[in-house]
N, C-alpha and C positions, 0 to 999 in steps of 0.2 A: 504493500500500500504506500509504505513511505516512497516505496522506488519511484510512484509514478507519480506522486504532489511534487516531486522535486522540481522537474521540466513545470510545470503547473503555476507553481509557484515563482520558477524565475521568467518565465512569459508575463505573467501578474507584473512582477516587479520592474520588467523593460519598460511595461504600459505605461504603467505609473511614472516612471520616471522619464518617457517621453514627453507624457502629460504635464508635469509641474518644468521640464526643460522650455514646452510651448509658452504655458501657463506667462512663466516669469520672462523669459522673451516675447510677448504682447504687451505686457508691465510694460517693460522699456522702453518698446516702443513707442507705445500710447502715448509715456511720460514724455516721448524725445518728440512726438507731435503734438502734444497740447506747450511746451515750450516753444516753437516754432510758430505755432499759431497765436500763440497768448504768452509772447515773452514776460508779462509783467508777474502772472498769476504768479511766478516764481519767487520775484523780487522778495525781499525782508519785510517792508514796511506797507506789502497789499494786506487787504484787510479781506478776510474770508467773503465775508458778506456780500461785498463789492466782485467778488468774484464768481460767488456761484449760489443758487438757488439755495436757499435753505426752506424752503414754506413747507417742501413733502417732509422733512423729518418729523415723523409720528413721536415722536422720543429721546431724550439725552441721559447720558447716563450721568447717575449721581457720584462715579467716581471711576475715571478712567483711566487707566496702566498702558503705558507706551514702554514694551520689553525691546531692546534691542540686543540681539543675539548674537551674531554668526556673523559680525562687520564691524568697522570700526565707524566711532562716535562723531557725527558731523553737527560739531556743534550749532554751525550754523541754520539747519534743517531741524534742529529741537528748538532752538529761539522762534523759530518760523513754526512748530505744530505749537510750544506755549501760545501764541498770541491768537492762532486759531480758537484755542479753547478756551480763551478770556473773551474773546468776538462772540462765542457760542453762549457765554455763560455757564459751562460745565464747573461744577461747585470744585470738584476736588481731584486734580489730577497728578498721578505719580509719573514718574520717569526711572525706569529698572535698567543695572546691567551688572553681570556676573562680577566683575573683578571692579565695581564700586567707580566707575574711570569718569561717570557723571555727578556721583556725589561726592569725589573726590574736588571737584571744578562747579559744584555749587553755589558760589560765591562769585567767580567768574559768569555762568548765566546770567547771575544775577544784577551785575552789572553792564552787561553787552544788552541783554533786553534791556534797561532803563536807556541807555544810551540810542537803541534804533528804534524803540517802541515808548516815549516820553509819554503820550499820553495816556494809554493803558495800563503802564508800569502799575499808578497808584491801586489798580483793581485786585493786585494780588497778594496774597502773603507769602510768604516764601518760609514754605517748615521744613528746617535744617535739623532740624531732629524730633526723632519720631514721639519720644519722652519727653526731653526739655522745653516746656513752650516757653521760657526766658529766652532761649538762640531764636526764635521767631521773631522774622522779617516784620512787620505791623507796621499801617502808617495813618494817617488821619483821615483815610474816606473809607467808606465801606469800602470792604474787598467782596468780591464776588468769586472768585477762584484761589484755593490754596495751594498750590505745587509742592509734592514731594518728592523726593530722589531717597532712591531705595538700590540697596546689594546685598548679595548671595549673604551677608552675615545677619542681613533682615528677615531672609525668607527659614528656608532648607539650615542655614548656620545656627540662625535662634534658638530652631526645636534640640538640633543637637545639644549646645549649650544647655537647655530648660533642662533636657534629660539626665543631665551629666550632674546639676544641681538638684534637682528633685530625687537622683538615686544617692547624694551627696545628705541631703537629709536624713533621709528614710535610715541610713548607717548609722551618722548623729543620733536619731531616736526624734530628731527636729520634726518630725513629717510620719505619720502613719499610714498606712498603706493605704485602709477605708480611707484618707483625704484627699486621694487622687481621683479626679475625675475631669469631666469634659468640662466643669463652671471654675475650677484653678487653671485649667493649661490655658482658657480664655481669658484670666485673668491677667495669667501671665504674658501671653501675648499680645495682649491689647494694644491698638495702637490709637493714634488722637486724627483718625477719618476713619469710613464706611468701610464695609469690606466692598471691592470692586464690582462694578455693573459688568464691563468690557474690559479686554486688554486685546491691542494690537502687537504681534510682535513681527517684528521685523528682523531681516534677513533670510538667507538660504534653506537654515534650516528650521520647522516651526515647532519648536521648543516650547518651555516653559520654564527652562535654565534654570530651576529652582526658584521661583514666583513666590514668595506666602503660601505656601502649600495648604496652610492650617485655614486661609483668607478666600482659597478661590475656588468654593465649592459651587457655587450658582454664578460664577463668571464665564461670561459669553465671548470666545476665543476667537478673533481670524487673523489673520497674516497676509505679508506685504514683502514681497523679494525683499526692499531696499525702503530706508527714511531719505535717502541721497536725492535731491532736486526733487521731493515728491509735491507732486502739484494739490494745490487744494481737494480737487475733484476727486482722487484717489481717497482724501481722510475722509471726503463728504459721502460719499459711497458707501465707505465702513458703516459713518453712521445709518446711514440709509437701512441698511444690513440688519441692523442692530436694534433700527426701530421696530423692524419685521418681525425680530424674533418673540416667540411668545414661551416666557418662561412656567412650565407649569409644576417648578418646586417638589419635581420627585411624583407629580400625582400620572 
């Protein structure tokens, strides 16, 4: 039986991998003809709205994750989706990446958006850590969007750690076994926003690179070859995507 899934299976898997080689060369392409047609959409300083229909979006998510994977960090291209998602009014959006290389340069964003985006700077806050709200950016007008940066020692690294303390207890005599459950490990992981509506993750391969794992259980996943020149219409799309979806919570 095994002999004959083999052949089976690697036919499946040519398919498949002809298919997202299509897939993500159309990406490109699109992207390399809507810059041709619509050099500006690109620019830093266009404003979503200005650029593309938003009336059909059914829905915005109450907190959205931009994973980038499998490419390197174009900071340029996150200042350009932040100010998309202050344009939209999406309340609370993280920025993810394995080896921390965004939240390391957090401060940097932070200054490059005030610097090309002056007037929507005041709408956000900018939470540099996920415990301390004293490190919290705040400024005198309402903010409408809080931006967080998140890494692997956030997601997949925490629960290790929690583990590692919690069997650290239990030795101690600190912690009883009956005291483990599902309303401590939530305690302990809590962070200061929603657990996530959406996450896009971008590059080759569609991962989860270790995401809050504890965090992304009713998160609605799609992917995107590249964040690199990605034109409004692509992020507008997702959301489109996203409005459609209809979550029914396990029923």
């Amino acid at each position: 039986m095994s002999t004959l899934l083999r052949p089976v299976l690697s036919i499946i898997h040519i398919i498949y991998t002809i298919y997202i080689l299509i897939k993500t060369q159309w990406f490109y392409l699109n992207n390399e003809i809507i810059r041709l047609i619509n050099p500006k959409s690109l620019k830093l300083n266009e404003c979503i709205l200005n650029e593309c229909d938003t009336s059909g979006l059914k829905k915005l998510p109450g907190h959205l994750i931009v994973v980038i994977g499998s490419e390197n960090v174009s900071f340029v291209d996150i200042i350009k989706i932040i100010g998309w998602t202050v344009a939209l009014g999406i309340p609370h959006v993280s920025f993810y990446d394995q080896d921390g290389v965004i939240k390391k340069q957090s401060n940097e964003f932070k200054k490059e958006y005030q610097k090309s985006k002056p007037d929507s700077y005041p709408k956000i806050t900018w939470d540099f850590d996920k415990l301390n709200n004293n490190k919290n950016e705040t400024n005198s007008y309402k903010s409408t969007t809080k931006i967080h940066f998140l890494c692997y020692k956030d997601g997949k690294g925490n629960i290790v750690n929690l583990t590692k303390d919690i069997a650290q207890a239990v030795t101690l005599g600190v912690l009883k076994h009956e005291e483990i459950d599902s309303n401590l490990i939530n305690e302990k992981l809590s962070y200061n926003f929603p657990e996530p509506d959406l996450a896009i993750v971008f590059g080759n391969t569609f991962s989860t690179f270790g995401l809050l794992p504890w965090h992304i259980r009713l998160t609605a996943f799609f992917h995107l070859p590249t964040h690199h020149n990605i034109p409004p219409k692509s992020f507008i799309n997702v959301l489109a995507k996203y409005g459609g979806c209809e979550q029914r919570y396990g029923k």
